[in-house]
PyMOL Python script that loads the backbone (N, CA, C, O; Angstrom):
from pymol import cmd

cmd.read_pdbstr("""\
ATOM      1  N   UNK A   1     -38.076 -30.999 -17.733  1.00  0.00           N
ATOM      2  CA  UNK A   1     -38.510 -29.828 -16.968  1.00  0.00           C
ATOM      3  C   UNK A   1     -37.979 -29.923 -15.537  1.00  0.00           C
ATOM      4  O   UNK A   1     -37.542 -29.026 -14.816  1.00  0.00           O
ATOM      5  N   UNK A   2     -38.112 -31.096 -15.328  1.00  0.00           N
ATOM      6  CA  UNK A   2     -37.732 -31.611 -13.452  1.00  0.00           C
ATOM      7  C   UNK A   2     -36.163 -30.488 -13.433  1.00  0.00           C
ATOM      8  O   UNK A   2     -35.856 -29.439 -12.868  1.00  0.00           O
ATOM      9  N   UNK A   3     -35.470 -31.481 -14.433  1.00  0.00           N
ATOM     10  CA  UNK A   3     -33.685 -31.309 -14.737  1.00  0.00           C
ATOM     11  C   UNK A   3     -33.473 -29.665 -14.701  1.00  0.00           C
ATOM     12  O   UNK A   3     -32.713 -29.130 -13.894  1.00  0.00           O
ATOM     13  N   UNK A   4     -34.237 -28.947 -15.674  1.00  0.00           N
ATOM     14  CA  UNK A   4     -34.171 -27.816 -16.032  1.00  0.00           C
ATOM     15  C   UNK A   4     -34.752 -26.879 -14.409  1.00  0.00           C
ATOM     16  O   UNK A   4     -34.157 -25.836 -14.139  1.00  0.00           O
ATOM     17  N   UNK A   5     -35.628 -27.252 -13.685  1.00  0.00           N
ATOM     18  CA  UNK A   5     -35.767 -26.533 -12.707  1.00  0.00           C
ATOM     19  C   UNK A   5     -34.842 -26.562 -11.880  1.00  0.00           C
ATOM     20  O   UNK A   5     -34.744 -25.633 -11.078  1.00  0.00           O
ATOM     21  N   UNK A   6     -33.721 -27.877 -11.861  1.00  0.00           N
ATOM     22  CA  UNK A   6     -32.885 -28.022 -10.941  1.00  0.00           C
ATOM     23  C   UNK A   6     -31.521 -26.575 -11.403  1.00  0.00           C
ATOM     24  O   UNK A   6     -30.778 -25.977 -10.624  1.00  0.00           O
ATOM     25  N   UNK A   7     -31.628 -26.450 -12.656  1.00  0.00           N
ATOM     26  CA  UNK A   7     -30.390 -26.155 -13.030  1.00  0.00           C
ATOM     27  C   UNK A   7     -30.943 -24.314 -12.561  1.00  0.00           C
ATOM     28  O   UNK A   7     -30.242 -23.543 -11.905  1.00  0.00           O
ATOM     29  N   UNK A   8     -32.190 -24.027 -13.061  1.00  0.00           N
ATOM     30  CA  UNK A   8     -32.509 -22.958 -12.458  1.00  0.00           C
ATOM     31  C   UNK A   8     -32.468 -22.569 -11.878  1.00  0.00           C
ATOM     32  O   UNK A   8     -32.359 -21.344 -11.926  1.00  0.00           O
ATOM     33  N   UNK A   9     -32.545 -23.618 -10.176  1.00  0.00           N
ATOM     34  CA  UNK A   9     -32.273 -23.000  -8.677  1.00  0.00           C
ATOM     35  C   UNK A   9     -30.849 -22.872  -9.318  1.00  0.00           C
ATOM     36  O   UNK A   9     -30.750 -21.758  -9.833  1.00  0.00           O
ATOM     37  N   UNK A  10     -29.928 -23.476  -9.439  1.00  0.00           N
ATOM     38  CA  UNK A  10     -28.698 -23.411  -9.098  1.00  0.00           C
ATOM     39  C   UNK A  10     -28.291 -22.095  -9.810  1.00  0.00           C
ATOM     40  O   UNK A  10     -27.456 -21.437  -9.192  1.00  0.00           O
ATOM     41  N   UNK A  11     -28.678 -21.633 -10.877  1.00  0.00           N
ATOM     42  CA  UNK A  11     -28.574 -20.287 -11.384  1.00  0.00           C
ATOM     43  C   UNK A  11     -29.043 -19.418 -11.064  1.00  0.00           C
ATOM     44  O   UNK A  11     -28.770 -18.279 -11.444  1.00  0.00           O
ATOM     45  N   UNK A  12     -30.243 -19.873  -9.930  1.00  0.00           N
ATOM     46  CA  UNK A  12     -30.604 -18.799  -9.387  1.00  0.00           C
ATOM     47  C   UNK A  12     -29.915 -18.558  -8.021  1.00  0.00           C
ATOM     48  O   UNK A  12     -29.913 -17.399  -7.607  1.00  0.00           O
ATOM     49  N   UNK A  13     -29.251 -19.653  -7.177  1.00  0.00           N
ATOM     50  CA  UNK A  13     -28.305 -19.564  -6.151  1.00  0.00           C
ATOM     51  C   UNK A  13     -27.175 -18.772  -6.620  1.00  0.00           C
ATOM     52  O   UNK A  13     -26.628 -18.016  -5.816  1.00  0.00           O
ATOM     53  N   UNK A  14     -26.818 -18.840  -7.642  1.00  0.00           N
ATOM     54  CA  UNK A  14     -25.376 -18.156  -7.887  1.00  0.00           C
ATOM     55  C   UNK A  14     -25.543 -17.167  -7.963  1.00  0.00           C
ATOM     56  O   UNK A  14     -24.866 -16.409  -7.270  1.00  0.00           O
ATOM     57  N   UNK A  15     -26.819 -16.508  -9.101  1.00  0.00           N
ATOM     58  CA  UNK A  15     -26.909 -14.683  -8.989  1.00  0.00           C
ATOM     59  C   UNK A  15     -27.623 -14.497  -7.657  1.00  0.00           C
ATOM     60  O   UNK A  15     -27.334 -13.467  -7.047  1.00  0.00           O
ATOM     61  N   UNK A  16     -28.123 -14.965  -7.345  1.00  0.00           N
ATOM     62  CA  UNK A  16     -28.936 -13.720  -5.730  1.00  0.00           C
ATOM     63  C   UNK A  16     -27.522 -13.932  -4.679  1.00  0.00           C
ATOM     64  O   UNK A  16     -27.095 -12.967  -4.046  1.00  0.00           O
ATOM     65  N   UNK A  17     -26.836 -15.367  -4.577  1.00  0.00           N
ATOM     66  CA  UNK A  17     -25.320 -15.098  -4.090  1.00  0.00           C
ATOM     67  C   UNK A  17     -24.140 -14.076  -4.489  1.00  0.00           C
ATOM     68  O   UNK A  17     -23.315 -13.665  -3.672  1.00  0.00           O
ATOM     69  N   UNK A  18     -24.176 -13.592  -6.333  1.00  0.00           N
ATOM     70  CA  UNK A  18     -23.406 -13.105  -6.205  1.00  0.00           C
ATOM     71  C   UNK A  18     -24.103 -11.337  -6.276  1.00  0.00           C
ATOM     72  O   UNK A  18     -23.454 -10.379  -6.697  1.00  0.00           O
ATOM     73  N   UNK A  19     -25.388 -11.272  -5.810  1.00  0.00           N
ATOM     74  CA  UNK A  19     -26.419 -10.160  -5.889  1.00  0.00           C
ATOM     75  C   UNK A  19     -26.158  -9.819  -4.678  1.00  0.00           C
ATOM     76  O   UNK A  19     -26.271  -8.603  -4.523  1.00  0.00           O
ATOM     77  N   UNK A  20     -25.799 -10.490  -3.580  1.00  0.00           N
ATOM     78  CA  UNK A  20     -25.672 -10.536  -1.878  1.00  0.00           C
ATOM     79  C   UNK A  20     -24.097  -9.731  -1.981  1.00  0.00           C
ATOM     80  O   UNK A  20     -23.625  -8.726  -1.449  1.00  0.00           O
ATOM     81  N   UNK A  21     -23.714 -10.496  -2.713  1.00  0.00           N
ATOM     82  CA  UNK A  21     -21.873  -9.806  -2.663  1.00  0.00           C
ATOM     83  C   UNK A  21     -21.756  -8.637  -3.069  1.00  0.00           C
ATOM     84  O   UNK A  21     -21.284  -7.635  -2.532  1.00  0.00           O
ATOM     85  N   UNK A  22     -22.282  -8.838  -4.198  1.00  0.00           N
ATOM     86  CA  UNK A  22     -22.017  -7.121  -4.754  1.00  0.00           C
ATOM     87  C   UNK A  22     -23.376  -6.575  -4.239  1.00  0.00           C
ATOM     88  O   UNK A  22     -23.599  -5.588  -4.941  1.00  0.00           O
ATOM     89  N   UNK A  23     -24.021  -6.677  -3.677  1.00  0.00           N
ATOM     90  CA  UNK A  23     -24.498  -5.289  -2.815  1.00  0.00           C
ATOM     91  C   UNK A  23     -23.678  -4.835  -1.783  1.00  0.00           C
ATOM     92  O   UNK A  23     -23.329  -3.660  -1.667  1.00  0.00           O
ATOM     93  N   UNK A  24     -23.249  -6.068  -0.758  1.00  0.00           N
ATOM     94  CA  UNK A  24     -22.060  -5.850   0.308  1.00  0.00           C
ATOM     95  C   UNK A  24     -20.861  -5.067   0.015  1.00  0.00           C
ATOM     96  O   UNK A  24     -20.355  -4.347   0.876  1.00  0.00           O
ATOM     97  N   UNK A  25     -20.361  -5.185  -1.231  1.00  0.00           N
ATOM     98  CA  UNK A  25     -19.488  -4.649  -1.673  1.00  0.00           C
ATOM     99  C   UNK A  25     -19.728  -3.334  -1.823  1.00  0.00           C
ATOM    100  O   UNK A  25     -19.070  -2.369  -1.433  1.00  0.00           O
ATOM    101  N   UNK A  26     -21.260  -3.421  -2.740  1.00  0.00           N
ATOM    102  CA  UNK A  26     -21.744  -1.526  -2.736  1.00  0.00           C
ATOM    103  C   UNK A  26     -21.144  -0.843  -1.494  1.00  0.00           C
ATOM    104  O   UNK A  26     -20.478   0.192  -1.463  1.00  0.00           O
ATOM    105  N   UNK A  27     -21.526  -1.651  -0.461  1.00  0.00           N
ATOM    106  CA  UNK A  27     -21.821  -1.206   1.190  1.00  0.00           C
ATOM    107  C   UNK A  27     -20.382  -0.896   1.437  1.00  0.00           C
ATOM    108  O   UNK A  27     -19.899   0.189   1.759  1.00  0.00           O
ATOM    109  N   UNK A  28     -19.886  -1.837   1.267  1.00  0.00           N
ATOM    110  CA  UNK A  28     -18.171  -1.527   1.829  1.00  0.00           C
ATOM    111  C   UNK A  28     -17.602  -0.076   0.517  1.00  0.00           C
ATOM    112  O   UNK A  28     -16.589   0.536   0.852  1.00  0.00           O
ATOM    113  N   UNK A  29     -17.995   0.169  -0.267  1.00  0.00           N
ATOM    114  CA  UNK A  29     -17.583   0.876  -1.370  1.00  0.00           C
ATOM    115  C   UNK A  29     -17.761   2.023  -0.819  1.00  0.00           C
ATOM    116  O   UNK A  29     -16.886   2.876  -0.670  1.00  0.00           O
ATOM    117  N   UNK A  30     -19.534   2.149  -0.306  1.00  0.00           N
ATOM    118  CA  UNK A  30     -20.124   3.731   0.431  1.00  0.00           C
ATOM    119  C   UNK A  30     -19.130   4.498   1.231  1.00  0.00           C
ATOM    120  O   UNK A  30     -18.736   5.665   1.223  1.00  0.00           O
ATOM    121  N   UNK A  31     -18.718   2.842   2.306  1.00  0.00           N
ATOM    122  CA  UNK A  31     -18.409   3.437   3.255  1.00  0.00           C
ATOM    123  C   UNK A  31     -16.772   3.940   2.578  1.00  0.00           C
ATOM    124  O   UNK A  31     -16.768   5.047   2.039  1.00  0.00           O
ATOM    125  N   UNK A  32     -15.744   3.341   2.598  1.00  0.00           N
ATOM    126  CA  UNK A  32     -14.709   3.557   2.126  1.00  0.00           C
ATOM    127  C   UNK A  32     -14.549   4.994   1.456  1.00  0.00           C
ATOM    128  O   UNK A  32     -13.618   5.780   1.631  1.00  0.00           O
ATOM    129  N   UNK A  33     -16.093   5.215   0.345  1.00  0.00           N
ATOM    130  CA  UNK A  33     -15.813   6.413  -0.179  1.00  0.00           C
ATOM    131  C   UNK A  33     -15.860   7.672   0.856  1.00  0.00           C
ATOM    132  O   UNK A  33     -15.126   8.649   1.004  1.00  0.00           O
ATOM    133  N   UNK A  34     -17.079   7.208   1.527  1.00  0.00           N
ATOM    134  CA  UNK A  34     -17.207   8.228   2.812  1.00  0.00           C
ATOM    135  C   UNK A  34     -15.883   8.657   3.711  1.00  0.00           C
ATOM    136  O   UNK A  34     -15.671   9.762   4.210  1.00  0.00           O
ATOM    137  N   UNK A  35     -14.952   7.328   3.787  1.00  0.00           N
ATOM    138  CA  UNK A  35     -14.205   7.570   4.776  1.00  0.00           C
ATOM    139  C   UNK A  35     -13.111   8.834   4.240  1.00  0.00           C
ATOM    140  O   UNK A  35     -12.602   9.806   4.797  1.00  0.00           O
ATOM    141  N   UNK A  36     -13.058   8.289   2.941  1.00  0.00           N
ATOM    142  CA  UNK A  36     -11.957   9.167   1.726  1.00  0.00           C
ATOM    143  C   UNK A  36     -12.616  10.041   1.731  1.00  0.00           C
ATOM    144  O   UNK A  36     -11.983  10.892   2.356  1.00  0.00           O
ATOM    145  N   UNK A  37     -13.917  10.618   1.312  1.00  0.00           N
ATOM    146  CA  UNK A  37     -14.209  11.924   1.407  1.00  0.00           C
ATOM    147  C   UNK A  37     -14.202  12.996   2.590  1.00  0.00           C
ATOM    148  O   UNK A  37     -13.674  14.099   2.451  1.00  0.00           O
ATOM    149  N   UNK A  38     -14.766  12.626   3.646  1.00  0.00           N
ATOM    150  CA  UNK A  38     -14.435  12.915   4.594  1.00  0.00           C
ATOM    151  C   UNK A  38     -12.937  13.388   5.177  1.00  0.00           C
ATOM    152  O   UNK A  38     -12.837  14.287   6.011  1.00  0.00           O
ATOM    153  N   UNK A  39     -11.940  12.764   4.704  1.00  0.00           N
ATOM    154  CA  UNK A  39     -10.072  12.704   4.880  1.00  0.00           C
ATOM    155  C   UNK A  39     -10.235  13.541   4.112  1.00  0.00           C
ATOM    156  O   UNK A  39      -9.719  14.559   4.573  1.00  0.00           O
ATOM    157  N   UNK A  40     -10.881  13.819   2.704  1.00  0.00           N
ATOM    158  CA  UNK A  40     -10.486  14.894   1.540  1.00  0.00           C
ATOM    159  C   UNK A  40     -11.096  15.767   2.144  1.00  0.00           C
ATOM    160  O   UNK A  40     -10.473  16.675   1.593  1.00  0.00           O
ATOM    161  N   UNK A  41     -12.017  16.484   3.035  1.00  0.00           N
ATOM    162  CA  UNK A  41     -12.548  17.493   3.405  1.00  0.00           C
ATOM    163  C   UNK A  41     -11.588  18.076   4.660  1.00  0.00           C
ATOM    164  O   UNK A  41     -11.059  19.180   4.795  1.00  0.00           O
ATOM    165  N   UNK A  42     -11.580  16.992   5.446  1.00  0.00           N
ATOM    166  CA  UNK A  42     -10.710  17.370   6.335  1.00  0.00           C
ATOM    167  C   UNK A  42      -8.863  17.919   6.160  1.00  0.00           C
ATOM    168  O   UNK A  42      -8.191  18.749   6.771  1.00  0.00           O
ATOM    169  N   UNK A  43      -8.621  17.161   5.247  1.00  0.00           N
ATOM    170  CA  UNK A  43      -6.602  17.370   4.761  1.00  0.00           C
ATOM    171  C   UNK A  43      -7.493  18.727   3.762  1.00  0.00           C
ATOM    172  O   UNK A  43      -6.830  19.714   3.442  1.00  0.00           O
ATOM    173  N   UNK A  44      -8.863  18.642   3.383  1.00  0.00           N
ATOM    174  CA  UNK A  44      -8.868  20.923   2.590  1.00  0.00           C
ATOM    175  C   UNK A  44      -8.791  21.505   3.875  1.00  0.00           C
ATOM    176  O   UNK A  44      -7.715  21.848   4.365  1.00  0.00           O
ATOM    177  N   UNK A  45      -9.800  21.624   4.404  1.00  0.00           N
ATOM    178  CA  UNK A  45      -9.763  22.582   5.249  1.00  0.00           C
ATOM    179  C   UNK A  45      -8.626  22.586   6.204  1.00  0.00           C
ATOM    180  O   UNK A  45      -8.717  23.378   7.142  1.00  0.00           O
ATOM    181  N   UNK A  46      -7.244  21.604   6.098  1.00  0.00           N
ATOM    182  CA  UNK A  46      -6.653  21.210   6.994  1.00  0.00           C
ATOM    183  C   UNK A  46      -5.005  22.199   6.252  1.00  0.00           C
ATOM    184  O   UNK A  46      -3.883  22.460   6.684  1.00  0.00           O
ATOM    185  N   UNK A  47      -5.626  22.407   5.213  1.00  0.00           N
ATOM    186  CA  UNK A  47      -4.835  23.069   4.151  1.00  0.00           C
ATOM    187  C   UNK A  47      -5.053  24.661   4.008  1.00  0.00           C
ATOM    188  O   UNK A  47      -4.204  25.492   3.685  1.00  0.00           O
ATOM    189  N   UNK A  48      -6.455  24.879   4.341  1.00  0.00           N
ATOM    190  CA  UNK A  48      -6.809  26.085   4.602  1.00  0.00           C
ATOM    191  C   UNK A  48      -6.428  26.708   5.768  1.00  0.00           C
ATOM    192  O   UNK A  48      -6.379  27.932   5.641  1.00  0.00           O
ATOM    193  N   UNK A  49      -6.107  26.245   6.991  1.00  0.00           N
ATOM    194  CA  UNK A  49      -5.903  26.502   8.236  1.00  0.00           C
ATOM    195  C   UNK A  49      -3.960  26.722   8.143  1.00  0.00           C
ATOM    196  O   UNK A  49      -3.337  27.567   8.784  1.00  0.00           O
ATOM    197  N   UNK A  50      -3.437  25.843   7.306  1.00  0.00           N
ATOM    198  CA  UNK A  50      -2.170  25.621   6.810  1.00  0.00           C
ATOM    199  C   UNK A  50      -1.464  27.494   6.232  1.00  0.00           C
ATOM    200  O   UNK A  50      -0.618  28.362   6.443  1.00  0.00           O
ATOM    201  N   UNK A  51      -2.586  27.108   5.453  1.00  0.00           N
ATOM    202  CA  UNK A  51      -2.215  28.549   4.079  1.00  0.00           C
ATOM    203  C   UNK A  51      -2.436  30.065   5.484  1.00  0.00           C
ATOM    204  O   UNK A  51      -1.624  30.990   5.504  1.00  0.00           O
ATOM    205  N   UNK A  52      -3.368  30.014   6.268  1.00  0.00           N
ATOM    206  CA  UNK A  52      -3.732  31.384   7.036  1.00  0.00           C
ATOM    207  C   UNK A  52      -2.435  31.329   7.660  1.00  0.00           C
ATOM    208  O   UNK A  52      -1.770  32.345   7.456  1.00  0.00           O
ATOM    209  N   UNK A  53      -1.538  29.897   8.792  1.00  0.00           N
ATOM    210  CA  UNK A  53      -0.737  29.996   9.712  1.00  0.00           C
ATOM    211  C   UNK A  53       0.230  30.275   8.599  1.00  0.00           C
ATOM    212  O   UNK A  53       1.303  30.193   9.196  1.00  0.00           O
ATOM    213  N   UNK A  54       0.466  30.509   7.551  1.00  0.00           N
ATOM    214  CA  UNK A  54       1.657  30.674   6.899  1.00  0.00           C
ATOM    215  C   UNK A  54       2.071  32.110   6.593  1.00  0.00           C
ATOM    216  O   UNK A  54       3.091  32.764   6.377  1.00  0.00           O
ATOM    217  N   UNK A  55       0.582  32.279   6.699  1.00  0.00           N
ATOM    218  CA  UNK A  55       0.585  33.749   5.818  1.00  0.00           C
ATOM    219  C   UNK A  55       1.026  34.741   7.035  1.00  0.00           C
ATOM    220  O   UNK A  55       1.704  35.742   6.804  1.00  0.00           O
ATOM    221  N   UNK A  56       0.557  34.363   8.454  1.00  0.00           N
ATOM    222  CA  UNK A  56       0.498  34.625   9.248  1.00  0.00           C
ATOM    223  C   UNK A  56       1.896  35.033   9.675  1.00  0.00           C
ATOM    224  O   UNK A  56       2.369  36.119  10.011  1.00  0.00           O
ATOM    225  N   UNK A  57       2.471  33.659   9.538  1.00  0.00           N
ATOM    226  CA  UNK A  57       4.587  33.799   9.937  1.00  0.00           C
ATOM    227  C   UNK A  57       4.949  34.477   9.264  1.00  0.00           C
ATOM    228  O   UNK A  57       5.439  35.538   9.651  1.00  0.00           O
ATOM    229  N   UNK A  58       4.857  34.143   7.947  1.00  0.00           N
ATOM    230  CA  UNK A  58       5.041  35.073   6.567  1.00  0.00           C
ATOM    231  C   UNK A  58       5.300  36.616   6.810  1.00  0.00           C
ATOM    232  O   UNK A  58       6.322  37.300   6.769  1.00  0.00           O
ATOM    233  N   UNK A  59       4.007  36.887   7.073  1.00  0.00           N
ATOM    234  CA  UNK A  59       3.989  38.595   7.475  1.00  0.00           C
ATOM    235  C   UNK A  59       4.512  38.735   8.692  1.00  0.00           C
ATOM    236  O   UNK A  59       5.195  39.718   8.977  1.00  0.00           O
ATOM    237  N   UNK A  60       4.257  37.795   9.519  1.00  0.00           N
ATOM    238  CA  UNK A  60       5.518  38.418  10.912  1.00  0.00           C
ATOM    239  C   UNK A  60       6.934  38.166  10.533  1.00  0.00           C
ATOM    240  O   UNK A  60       7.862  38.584  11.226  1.00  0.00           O
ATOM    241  N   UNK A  61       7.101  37.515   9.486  1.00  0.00           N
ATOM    242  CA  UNK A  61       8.414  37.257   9.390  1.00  0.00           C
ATOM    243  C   UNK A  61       9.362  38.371   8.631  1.00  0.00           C
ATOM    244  O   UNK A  61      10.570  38.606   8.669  1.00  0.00           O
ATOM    245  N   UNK A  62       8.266  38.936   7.934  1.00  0.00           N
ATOM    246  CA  UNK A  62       9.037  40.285   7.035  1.00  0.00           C
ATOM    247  C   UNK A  62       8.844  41.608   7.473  1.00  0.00           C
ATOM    248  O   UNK A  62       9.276  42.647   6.974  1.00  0.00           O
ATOM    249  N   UNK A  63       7.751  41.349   9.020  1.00  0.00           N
ATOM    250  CA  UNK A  63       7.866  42.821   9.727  1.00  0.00           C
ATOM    251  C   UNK A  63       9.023  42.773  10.704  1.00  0.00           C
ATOM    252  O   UNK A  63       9.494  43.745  11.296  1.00  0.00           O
ATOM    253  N   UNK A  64       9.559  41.060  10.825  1.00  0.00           N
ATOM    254  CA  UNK A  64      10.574  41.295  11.719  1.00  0.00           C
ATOM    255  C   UNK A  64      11.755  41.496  11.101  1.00  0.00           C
ATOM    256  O   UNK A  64      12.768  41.977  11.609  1.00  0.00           O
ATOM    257  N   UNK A  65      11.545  40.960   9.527  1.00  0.00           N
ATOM    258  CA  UNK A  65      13.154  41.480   8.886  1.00  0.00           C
ATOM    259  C   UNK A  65      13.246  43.057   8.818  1.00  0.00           C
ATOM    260  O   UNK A  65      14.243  43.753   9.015  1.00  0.00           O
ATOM    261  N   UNK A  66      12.032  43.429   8.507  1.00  0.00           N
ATOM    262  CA  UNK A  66      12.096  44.862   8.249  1.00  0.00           C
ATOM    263  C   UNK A  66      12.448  45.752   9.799  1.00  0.00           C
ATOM    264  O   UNK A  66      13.336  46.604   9.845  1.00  0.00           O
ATOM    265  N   UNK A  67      11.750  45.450  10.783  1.00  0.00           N
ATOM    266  CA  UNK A  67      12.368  46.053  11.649  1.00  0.00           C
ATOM    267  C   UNK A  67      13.642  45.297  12.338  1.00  0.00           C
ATOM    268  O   UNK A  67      13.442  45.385  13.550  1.00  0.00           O
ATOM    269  N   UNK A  68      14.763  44.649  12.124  1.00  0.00           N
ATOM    270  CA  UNK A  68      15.773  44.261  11.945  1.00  0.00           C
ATOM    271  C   UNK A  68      16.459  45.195  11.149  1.00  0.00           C
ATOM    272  O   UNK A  68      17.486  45.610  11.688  1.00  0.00           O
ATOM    273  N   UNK A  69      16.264  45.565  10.255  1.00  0.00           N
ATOM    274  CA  UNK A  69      16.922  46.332   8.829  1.00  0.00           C
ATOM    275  C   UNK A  69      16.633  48.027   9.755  1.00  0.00           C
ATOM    276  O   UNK A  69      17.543  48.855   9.703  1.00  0.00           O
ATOM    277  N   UNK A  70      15.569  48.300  10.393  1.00  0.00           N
ATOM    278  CA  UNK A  70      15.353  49.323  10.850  1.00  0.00           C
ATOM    279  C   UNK A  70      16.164  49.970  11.488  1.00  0.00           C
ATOM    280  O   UNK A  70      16.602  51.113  11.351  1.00  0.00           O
ATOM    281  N   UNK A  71      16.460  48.707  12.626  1.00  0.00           N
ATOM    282  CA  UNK A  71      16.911  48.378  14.097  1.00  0.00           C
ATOM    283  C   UNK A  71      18.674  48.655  13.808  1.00  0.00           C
ATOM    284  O   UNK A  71      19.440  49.341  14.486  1.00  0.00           O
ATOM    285  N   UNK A  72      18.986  47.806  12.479  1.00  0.00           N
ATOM    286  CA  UNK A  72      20.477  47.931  12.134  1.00  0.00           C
ATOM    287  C   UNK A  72      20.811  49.529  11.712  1.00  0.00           C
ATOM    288  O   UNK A  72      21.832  50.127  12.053  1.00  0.00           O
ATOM    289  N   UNK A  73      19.695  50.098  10.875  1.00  0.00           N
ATOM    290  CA  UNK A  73      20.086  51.266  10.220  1.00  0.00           C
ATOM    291  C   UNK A  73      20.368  52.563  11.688  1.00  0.00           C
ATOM    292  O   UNK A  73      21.262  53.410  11.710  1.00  0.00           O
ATOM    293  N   UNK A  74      19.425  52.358  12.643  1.00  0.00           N
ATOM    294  CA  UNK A  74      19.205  53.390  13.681  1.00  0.00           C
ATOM    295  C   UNK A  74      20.711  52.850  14.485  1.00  0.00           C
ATOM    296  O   UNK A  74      21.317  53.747  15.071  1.00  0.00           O
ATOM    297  N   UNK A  75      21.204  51.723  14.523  1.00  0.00           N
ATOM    298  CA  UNK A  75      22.955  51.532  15.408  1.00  0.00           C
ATOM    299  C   UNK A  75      23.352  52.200  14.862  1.00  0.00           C
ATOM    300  O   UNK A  75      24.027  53.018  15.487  1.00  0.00           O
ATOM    301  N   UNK A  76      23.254  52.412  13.157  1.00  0.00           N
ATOM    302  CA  UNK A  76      24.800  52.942  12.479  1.00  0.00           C
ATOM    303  C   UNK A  76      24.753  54.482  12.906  1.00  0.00           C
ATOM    304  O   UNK A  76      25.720  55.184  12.612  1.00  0.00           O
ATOM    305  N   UNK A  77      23.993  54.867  13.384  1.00  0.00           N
ATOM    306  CA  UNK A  77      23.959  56.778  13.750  1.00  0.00           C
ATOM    307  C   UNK A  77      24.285  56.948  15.527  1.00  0.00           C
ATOM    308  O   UNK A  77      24.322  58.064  16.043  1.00  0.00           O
TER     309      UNK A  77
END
""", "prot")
cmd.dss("prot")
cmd.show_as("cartoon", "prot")
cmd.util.cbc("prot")
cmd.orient("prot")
């Protein structure tokens, strides 16, 4: 029994040691995910702001071809 209690702490040192790690790890996991989610919220909405400035050139870009095309047709007279 003596022997057997000894071997117990020691099995019990190893899981609450490796119970300490992998909770820490949980901890480092949270955060990490947080940090990634957070980057994934920010690069969307960073994508959303992307898609408006595009749309934005976009349409100035084909009111300026169009009045270009305007601009050329009114020289030829």
């Amino acid at each position: 029994m003596h022997n057997n209690n000894h071997i117990y702490i020691v099995f019990r040192l190893i899981f609450d040691t490796y119970g300490i790690i992998m909770h820490n790890n949980n901890h480092i996991y949270i955060v990490f995910r947080l940090i990634l989610d957070t980057y994934g919220i920010i690069m969307h909405n960073n994508n959303h702001i992307y898609r408006v400035f595009r749309l934005i050139f976009d349409t100035y870009g084909i009111i300026m071809h169009n009045n270009n095309h305007i601009y050329s047709f009114s020289a030829d007279f």
